[in-house]
N, C-alpha and C positions, 0 to 999 in steps of 0.2 A: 504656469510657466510664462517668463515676460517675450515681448516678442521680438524677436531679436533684432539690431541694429545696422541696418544698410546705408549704404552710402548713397544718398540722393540729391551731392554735390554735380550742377552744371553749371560753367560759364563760357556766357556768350559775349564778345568781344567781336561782334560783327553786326547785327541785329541794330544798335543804338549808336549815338554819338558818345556813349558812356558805357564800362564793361558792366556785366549785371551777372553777378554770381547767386542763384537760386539756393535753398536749403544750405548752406554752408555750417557744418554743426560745429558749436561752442559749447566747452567743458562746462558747466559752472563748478566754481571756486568753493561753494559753501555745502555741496552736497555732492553724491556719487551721478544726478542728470545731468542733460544736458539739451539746448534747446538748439531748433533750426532756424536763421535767419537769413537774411534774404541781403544783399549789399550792394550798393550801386559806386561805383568809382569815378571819375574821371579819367580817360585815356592823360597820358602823360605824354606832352610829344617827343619826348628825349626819350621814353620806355625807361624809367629807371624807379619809378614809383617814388614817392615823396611823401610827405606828412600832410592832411587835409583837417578839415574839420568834418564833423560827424551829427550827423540828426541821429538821432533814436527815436523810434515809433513804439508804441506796446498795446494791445487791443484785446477786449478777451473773445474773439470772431475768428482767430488764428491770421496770419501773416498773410495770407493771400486773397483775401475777403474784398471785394471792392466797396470803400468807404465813402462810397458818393451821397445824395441825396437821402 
């Protein structure tokens, strides 16, 4: 029996000079999964959100792994 899926979305919008949404889960498109990523924004000073640019990371240590040294 698979285990079932919880919602392990938090964001913090106080913490950082940037909101930082943990686990935020995404369908994928090409199968019935889906994965957890992690998203960092810039505060908008108007609050109206806008279109940015976007890094994507991918690792196979999982998402939270500190990639130092």
């Amino acid at each position: 029996m698979p285990n079932q899926i919880r919602d392990l979305h938090k964001v913090d919008n106080e913490s950082f000079p940037y909101i930082f949404e943990q686990n935020a889960t995404v369908p994928l498109k090409t199968s019935s999964d889906l994965v957890r990523v992690n998203v960092y924004r810039p505060k908008d000073e108007a609050g109206k959100g806008g279109k940015h640019p976007v890094l994507v990371t991918y690792g196979p240590y999982g998402k939270d792994i500190y990639y130092g040294e």
